[in-house]
PDB file of N, CA, C and O in Angstrom:
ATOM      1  N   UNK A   1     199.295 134.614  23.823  1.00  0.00           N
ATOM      2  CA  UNK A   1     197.965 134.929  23.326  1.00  0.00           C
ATOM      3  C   UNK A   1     198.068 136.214  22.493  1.00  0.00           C
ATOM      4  O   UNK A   1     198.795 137.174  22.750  1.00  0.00           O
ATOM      5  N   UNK A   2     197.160 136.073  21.373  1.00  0.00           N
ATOM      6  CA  UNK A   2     197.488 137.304  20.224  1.00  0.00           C
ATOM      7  C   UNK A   2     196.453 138.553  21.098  1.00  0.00           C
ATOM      8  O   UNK A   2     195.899 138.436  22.191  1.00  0.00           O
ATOM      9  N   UNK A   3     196.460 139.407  20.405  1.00  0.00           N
ATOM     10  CA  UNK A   3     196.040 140.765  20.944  1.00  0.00           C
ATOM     11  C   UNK A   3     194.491 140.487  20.501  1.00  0.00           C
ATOM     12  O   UNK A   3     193.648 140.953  21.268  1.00  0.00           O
ATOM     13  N   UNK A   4     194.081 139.872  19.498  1.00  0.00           N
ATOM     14  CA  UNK A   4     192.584 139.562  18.999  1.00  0.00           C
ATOM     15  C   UNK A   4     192.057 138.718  20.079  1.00  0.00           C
ATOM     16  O   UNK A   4     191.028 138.960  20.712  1.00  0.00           O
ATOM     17  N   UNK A   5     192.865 137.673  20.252  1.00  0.00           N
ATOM     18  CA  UNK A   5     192.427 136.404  21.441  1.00  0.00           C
ATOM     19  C   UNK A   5     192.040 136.991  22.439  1.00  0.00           C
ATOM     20  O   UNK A   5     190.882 136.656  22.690  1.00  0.00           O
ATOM     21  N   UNK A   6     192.680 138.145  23.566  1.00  0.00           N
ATOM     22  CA  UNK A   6     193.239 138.726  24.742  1.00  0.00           C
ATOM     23  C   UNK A   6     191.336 139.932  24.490  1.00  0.00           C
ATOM     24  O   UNK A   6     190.395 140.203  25.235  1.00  0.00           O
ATOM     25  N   UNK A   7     191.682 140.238  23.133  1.00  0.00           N
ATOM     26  CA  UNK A   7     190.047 141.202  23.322  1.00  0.00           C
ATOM     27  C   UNK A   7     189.178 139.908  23.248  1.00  0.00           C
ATOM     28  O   UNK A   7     188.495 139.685  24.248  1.00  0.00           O
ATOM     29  N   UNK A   8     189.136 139.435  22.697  1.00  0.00           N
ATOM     30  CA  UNK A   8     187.865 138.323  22.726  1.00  0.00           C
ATOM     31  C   UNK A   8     187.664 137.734  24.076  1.00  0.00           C
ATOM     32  O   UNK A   8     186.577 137.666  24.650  1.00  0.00           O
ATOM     33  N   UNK A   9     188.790 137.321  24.527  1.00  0.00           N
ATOM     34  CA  UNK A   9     188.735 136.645  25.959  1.00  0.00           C
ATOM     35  C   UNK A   9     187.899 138.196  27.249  1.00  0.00           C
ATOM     36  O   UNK A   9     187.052 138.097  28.137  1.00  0.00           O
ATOM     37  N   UNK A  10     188.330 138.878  26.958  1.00  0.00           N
ATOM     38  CA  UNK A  10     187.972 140.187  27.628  1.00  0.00           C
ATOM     39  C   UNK A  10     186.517 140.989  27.458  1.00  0.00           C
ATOM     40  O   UNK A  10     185.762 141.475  28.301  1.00  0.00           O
ATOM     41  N   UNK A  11     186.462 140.929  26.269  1.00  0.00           N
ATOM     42  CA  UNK A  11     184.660 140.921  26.297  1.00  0.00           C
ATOM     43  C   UNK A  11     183.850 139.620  26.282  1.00  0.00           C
ATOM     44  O   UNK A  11     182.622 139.662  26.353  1.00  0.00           O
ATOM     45  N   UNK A  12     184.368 138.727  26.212  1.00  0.00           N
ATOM     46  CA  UNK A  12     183.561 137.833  26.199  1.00  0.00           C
ATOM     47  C   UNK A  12     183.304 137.759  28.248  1.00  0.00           C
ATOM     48  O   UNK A  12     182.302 137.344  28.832  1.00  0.00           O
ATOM     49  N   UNK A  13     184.218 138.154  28.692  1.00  0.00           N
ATOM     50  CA  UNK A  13     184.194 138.413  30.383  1.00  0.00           C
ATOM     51  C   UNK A  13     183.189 138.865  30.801  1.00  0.00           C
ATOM     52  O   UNK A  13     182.284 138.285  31.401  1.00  0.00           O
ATOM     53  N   UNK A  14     183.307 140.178  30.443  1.00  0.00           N
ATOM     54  CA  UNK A  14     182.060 141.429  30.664  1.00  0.00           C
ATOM     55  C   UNK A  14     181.181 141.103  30.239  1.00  0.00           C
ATOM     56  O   UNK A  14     180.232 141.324  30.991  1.00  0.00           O
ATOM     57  N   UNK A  15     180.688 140.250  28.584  1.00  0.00           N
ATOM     58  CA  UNK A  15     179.394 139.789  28.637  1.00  0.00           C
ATOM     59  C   UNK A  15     178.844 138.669  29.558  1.00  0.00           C
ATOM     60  O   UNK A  15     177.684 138.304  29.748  1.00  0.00           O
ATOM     61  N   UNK A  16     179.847 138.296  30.000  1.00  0.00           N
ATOM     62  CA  UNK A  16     179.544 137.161  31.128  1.00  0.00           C
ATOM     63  C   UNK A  16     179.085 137.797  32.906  1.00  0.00           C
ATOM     64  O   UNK A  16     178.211 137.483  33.714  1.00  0.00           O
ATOM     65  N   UNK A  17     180.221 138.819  32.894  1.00  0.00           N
ATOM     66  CA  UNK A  17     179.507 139.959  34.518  1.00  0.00           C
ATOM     67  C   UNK A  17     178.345 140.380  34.226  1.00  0.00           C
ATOM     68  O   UNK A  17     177.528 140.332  35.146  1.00  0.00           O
ATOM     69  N   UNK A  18     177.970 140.816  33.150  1.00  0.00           N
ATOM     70  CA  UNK A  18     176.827 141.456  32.721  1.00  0.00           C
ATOM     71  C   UNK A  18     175.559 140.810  33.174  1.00  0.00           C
ATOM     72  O   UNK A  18     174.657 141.195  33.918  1.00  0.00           O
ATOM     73  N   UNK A  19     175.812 139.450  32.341  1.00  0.00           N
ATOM     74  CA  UNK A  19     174.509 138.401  32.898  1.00  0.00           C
ATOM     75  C   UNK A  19     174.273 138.227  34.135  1.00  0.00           C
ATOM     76  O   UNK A  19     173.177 138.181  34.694  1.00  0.00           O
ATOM     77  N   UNK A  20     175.661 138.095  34.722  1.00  0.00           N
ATOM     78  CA  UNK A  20     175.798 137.630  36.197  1.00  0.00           C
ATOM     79  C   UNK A  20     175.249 138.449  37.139  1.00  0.00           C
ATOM     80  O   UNK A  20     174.427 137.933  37.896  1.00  0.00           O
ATOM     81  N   UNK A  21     175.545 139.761  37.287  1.00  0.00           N
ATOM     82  CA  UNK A  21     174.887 140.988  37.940  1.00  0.00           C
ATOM     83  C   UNK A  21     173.708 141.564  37.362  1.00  0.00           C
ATOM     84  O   UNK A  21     172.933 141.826  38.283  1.00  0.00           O
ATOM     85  N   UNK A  22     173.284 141.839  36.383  1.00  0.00           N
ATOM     86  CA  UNK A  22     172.609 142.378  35.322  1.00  0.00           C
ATOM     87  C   UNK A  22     171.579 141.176  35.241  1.00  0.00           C
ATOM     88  O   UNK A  22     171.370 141.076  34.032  1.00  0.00           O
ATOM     89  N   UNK A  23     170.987 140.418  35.751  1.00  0.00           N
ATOM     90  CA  UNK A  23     170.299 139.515  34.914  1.00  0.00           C
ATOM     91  C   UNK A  23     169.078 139.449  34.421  1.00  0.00           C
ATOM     92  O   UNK A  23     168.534 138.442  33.968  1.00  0.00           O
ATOM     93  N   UNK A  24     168.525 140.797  34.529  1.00  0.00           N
ATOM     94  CA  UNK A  24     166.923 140.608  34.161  1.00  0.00           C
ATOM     95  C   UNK A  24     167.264 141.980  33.128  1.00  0.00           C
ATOM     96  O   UNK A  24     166.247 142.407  32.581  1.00  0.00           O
ATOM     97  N   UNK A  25     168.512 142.707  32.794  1.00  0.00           N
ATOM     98  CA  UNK A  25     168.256 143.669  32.028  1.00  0.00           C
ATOM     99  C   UNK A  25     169.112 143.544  31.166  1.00  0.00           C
ATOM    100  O   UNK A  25     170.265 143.213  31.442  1.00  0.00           O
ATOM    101  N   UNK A  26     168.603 143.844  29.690  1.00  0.00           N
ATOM    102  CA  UNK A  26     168.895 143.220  28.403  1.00  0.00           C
ATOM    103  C   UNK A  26     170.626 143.855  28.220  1.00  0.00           C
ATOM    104  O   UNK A  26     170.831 145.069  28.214  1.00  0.00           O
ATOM    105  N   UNK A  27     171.656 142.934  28.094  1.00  0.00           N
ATOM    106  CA  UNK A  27     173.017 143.514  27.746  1.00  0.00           C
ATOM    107  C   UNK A  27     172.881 144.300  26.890  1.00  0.00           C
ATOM    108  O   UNK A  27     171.876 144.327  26.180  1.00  0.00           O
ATOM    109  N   UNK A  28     174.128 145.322  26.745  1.00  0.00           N
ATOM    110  CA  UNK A  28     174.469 146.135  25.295  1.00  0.00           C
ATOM    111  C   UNK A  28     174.846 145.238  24.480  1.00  0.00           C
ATOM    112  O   UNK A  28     175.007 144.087  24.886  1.00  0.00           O
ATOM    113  N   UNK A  29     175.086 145.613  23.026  1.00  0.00           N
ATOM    114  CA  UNK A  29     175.080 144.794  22.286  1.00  0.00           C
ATOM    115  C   UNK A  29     176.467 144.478  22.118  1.00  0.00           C
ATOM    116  O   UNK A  29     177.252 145.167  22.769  1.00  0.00           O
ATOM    117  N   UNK A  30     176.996 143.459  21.279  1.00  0.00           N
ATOM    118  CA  UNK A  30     178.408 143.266  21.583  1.00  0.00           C
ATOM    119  C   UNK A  30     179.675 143.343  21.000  1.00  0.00           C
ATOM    120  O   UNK A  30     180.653 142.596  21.033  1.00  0.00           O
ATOM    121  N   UNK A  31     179.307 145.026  20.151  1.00  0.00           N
ATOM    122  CA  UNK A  31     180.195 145.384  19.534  1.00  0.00           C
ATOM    123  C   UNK A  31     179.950 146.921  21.155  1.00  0.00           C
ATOM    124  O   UNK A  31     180.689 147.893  21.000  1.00  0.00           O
ATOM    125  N   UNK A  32     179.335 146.951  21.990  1.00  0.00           N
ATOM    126  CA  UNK A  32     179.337 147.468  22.897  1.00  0.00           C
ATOM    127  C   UNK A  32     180.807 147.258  23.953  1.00  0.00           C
ATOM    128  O   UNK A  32     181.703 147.972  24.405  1.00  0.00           O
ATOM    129  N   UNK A  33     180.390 145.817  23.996  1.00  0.00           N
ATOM    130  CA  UNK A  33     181.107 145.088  24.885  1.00  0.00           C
ATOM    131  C   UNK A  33     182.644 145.599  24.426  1.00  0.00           C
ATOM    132  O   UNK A  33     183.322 146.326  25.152  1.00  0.00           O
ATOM    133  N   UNK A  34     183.103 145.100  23.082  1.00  0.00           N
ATOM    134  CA  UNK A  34     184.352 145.050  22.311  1.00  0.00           C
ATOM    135  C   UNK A  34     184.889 146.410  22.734  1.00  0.00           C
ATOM    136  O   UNK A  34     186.066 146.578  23.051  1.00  0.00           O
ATOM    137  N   UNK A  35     183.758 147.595  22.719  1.00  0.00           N
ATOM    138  CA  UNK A  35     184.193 149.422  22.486  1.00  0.00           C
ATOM    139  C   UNK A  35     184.788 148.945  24.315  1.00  0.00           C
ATOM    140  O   UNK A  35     185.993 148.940  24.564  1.00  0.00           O
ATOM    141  N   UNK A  36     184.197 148.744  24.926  1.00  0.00           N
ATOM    142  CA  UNK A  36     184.655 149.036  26.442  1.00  0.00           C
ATOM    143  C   UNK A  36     185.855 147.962  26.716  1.00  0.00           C
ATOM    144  O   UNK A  36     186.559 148.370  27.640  1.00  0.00           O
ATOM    145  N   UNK A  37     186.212 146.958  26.292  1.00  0.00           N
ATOM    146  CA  UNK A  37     187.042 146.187  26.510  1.00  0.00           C
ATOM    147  C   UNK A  37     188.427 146.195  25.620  1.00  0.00           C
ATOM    148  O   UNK A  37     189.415 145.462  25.673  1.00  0.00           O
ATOM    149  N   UNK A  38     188.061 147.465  24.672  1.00  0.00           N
ATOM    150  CA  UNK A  38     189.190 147.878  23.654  1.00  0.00           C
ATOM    151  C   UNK A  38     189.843 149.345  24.266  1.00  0.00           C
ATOM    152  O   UNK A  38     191.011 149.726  24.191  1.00  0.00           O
ATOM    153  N   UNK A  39     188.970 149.851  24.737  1.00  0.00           N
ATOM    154  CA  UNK A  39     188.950 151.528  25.561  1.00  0.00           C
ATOM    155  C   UNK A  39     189.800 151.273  26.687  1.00  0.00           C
ATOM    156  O   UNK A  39     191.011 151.485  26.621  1.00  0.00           O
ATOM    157  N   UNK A  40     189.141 150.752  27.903  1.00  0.00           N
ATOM    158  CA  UNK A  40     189.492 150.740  29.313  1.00  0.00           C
ATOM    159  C   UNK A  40     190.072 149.192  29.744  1.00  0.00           C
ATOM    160  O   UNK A  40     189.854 148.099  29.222  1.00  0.00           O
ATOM    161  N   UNK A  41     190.861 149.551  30.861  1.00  0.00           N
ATOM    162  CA  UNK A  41     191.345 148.597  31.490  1.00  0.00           C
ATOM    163  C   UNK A  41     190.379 147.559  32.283  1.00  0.00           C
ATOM    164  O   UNK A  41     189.369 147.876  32.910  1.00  0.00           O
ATOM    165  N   UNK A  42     190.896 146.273  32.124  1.00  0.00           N
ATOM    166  CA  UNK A  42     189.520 145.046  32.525  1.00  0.00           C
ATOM    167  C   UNK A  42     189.154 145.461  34.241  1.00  0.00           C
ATOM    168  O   UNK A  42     188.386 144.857  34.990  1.00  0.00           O
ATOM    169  N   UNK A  43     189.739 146.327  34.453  1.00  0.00           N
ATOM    170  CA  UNK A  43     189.070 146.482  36.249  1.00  0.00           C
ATOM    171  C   UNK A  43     188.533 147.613  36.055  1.00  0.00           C
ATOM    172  O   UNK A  43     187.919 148.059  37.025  1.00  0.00           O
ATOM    173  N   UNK A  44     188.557 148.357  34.944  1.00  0.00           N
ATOM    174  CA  UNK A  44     187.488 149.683  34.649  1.00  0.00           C
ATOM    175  C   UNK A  44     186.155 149.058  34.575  1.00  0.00           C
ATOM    176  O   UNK A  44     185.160 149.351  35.238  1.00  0.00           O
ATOM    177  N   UNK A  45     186.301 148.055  33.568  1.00  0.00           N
ATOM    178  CA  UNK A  45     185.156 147.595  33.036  1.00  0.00           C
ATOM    179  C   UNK A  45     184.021 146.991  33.642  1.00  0.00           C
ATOM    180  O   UNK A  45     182.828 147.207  33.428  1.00  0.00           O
ATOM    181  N   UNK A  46     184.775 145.904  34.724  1.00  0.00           N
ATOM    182  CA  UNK A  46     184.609 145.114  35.575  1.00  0.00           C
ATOM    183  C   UNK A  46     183.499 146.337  36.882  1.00  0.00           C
ATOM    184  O   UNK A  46     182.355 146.184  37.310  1.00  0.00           O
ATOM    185  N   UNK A  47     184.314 147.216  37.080  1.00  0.00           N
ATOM    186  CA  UNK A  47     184.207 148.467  37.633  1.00  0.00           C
ATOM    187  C   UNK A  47     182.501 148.931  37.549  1.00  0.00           C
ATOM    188  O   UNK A  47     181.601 148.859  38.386  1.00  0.00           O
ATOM    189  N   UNK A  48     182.530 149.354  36.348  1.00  0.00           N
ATOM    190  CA  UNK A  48     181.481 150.299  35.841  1.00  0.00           C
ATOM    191  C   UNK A  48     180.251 149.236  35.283  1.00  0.00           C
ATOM    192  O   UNK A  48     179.192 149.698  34.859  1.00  0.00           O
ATOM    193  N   UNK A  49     180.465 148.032  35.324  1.00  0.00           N
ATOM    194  CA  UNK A  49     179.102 147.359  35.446  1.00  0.00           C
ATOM    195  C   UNK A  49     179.003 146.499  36.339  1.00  0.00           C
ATOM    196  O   UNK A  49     178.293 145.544  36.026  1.00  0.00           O
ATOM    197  N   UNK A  50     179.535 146.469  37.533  1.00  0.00           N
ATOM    198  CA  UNK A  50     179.540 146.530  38.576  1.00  0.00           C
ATOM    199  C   UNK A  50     178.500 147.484  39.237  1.00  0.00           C
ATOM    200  O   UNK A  50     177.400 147.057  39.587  1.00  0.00           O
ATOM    201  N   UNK A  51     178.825 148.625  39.382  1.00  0.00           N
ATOM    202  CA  UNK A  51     178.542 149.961  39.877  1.00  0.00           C
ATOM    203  C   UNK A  51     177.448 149.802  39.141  1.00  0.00           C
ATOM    204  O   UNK A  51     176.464 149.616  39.856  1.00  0.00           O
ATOM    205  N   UNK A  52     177.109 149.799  37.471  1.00  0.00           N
ATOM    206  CA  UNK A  52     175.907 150.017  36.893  1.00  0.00           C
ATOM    207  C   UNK A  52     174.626 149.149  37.719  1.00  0.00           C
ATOM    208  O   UNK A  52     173.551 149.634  38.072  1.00  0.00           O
ATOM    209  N   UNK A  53     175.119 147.645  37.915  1.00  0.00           N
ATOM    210  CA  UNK A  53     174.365 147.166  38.565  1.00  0.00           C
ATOM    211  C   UNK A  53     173.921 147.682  39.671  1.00  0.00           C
ATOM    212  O   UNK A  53     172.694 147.631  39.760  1.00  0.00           O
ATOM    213  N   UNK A  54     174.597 148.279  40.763  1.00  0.00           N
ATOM    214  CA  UNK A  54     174.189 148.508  41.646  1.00  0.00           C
ATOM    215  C   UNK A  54     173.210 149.608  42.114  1.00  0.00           C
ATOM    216  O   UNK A  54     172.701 149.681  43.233  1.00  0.00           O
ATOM    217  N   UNK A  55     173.010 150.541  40.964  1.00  0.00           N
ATOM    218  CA  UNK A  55     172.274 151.378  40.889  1.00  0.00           C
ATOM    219  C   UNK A  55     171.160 151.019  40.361  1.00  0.00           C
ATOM    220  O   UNK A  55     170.239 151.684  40.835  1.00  0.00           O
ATOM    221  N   UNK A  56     170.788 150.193  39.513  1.00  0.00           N
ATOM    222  CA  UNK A  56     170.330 149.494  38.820  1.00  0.00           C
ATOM    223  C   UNK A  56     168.817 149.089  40.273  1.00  0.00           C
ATOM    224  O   UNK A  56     167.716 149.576  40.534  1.00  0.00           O
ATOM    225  N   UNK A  57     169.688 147.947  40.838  1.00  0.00           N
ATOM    226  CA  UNK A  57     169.085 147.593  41.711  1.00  0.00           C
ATOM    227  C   UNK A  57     168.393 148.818  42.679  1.00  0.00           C
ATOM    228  O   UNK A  57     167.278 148.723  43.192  1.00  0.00           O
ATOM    229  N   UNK A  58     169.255 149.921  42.805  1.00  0.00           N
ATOM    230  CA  UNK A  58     168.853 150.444  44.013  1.00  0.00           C
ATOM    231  C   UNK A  58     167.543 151.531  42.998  1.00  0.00           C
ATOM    232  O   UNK A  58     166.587 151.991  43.623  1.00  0.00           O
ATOM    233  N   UNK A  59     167.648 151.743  41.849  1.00  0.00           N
ATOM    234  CA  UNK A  59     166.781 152.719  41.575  1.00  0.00           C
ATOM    235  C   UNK A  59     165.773 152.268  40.534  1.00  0.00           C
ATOM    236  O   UNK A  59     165.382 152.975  39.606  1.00  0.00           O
ATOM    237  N   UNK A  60     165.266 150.622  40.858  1.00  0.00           N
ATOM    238  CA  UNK A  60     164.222 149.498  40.583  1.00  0.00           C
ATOM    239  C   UNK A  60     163.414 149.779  41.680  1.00  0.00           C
ATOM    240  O   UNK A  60     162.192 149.825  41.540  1.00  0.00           O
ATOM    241  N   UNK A  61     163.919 149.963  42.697  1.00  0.00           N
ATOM    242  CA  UNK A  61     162.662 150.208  44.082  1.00  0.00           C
ATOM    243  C   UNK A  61     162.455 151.901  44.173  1.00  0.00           C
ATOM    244  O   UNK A  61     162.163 152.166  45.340  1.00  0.00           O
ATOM    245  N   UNK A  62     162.499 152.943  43.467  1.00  0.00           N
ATOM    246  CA  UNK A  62     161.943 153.962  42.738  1.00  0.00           C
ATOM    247  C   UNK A  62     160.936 154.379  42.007  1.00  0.00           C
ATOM    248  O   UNK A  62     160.778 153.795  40.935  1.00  0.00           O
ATOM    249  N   UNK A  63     160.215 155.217  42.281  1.00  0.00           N
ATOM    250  CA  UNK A  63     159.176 155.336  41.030  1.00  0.00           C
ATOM    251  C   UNK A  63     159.576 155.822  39.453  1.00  0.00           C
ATOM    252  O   UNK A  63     158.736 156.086  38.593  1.00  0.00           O
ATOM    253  N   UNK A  64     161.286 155.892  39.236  1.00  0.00           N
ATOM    254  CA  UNK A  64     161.725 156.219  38.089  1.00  0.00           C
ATOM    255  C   UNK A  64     162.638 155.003  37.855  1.00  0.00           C
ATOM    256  O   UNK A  64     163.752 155.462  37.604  1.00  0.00           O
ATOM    257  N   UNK A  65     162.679 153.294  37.816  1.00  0.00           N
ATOM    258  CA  UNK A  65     163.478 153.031  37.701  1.00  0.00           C
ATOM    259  C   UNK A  65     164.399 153.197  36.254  1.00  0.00           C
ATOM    260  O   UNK A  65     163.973 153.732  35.230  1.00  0.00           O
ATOM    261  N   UNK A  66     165.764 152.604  36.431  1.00  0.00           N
ATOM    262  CA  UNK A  66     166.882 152.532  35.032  1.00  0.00           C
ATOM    263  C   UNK A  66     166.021 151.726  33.952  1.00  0.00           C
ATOM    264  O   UNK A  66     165.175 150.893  34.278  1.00  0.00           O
ATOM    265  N   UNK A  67     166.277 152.007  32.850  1.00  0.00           N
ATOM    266  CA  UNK A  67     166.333 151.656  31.568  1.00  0.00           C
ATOM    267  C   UNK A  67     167.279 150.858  30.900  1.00  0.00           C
ATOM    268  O   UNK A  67     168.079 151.705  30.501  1.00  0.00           O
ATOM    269  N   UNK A  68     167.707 149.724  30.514  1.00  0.00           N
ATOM    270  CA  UNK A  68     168.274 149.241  29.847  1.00  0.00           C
ATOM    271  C   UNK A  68     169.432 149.791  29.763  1.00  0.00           C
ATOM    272  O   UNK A  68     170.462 149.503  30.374  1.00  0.00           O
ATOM    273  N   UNK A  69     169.202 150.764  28.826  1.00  0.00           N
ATOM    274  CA  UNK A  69     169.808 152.236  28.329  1.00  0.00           C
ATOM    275  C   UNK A  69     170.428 152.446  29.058  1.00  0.00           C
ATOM    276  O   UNK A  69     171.562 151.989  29.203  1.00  0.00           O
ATOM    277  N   UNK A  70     169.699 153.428  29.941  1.00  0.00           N
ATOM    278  CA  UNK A  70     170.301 153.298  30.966  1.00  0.00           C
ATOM    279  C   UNK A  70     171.275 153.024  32.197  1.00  0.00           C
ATOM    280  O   UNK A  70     171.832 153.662  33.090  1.00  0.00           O
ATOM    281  N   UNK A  71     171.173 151.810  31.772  1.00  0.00           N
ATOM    282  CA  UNK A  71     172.174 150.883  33.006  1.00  0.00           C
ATOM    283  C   UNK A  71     173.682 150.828  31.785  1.00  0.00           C
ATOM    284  O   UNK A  71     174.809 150.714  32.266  1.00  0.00           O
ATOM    285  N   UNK A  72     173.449 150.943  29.963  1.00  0.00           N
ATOM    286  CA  UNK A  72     174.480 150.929  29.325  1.00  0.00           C
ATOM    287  C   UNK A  72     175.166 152.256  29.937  1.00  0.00           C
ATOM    288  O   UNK A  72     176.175 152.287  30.640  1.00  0.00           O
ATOM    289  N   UNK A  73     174.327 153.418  29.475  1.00  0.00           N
ATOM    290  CA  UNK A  73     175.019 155.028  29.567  1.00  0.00           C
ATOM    291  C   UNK A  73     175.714 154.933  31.145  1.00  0.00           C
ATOM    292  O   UNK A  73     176.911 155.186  31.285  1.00  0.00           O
ATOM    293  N   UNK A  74     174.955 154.593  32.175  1.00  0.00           N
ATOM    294  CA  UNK A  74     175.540 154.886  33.715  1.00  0.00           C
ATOM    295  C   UNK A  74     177.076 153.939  33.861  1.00  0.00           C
ATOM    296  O   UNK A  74     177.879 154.173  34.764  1.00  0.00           O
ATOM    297  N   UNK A  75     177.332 152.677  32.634  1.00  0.00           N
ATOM    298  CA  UNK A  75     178.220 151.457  33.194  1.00  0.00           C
ATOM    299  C   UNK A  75     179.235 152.142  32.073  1.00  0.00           C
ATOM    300  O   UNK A  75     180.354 151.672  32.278  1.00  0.00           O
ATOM    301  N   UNK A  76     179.257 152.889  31.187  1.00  0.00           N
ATOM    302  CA  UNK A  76     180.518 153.811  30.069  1.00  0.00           C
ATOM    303  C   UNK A  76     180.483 154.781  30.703  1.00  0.00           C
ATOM    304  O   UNK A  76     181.573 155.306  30.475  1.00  0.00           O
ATOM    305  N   UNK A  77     179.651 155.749  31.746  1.00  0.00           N
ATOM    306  CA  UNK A  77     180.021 156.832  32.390  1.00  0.00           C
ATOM    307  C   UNK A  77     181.272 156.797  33.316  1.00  0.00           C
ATOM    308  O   UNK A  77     182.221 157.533  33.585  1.00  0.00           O
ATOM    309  N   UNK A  78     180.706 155.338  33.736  1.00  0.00           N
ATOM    310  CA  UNK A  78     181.559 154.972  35.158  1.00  0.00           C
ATOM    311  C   UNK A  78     182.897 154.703  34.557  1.00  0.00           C
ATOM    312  O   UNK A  78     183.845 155.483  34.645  1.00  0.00           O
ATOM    313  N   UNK A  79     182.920 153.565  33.945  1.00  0.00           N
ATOM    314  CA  UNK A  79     183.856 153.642  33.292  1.00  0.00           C
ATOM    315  C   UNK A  79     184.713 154.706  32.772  1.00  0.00           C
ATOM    316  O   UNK A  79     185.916 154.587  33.005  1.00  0.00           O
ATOM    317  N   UNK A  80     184.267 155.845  32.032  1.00  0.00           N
ATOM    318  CA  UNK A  80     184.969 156.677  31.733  1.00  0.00           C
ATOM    319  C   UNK A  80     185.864 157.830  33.210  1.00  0.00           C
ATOM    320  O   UNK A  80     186.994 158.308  33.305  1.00  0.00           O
ATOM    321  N   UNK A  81     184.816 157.862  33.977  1.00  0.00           N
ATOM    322  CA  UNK A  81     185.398 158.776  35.322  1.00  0.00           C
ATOM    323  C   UNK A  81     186.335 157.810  35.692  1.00  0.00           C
ATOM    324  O   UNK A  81     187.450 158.308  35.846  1.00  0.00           O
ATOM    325  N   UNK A  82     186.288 156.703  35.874  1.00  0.00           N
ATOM    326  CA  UNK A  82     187.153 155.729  36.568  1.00  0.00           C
ATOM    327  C   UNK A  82     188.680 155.332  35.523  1.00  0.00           C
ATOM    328  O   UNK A  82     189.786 154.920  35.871  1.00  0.00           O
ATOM    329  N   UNK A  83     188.198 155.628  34.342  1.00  0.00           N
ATOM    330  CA  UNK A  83     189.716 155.610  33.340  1.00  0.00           C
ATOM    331  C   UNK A  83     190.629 157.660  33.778  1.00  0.00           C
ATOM    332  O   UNK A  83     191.751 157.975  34.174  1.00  0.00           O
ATOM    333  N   UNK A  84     189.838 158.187  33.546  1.00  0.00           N
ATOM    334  CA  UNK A  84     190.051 159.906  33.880  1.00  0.00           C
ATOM    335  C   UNK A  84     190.801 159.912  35.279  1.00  0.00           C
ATOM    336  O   UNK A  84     191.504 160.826  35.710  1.00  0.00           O
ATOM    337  N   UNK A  85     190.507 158.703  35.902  1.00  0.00           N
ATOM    338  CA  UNK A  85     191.059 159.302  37.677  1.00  0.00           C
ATOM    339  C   UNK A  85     192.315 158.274  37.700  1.00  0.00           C
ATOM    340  O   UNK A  85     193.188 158.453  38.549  1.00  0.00           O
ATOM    341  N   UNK A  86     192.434 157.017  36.624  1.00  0.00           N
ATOM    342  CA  UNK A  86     193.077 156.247  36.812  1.00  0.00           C
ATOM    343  C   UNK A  86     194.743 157.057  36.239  1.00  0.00           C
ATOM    344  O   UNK A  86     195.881 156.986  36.705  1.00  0.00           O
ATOM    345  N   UNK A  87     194.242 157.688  35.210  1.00  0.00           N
ATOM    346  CA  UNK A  87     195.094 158.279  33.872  1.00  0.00           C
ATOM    347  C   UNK A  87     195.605 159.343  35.190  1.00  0.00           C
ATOM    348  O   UNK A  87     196.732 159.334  35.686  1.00  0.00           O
ATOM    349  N   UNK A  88     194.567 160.156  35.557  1.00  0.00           N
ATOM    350  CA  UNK A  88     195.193 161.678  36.345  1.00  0.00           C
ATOM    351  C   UNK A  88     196.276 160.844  37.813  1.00  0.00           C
ATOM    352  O   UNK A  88     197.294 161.340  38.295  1.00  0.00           O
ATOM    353  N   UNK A  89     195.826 159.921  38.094  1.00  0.00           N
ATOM    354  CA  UNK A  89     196.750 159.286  39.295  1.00  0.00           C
ATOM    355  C   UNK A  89     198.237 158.829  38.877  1.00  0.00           C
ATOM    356  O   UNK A  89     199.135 158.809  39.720  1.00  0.00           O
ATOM    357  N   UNK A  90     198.492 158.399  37.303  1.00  0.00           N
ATOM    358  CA  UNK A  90     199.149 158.272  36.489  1.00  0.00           C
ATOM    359  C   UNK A  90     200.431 159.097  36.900  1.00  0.00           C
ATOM    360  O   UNK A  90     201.487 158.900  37.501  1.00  0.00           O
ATOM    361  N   UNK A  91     199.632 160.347  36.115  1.00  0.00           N
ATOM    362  CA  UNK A  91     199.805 161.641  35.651  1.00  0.00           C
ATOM    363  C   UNK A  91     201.215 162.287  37.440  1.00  0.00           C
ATOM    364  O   UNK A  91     202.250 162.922  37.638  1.00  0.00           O
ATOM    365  N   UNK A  92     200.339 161.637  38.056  1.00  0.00           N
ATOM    366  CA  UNK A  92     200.935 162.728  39.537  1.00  0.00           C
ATOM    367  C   UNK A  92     201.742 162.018  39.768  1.00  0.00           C
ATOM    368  O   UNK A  92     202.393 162.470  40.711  1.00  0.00           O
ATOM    369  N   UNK A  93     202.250 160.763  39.316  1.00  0.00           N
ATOM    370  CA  UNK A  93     203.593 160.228  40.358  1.00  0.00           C
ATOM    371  C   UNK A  93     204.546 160.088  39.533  1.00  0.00           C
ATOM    372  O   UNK A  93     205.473 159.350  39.866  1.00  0.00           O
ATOM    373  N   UNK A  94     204.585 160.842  38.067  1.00  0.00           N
ATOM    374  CA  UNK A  94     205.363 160.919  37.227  1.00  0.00           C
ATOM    375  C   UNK A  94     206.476 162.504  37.962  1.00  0.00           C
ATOM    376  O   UNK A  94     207.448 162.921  37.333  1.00  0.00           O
TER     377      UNK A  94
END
């Protein structure tokens, strides 16, 4: 599989978790998808909208719930701490 196929197959994933967990809140768009599935590793990704969801849910029964937005910025946050700890774990057994 070419390296184009392997990203396509890979965001086309995450737009698929997205729906799956995510289903009443509107995906990022899907040159979104491509940035996170070109960036981080597919269990980052998998990871952080995962996690987005779950906050998602828990801070819907809030009087401030998530935003769309929201649930994008919290699921690239995660993602990003979770690439930073993956890289620094790297880093130490070298």
């Amino acid at each position: 599989m070419t390296r184009i196929q392997e990203q396509k197959t890979a965001t086309e994933a995450a737009q698929e978790l997205w729906t799956l967990v995510l289903p009443d809140v509107e995906p990022p768009g899907a040159h979104q998808f491509f940035l996170w599935t070109d960036r981080f590793l597919p269990e980052v990704v998998t990871r952080g909208i995962v996690r987005a969801a779950a906050k998602y849910k828990k801070m819907s029964r809030t009087l401030t719930p998530m935003t769309s937005e929201d649930a994008h910025r919290y699921a690239s946050s995660v993602m990003k701490h979770e690439a930073a700890l993956h890289y620094q774990s790297e880093d130490s057994t070298i």
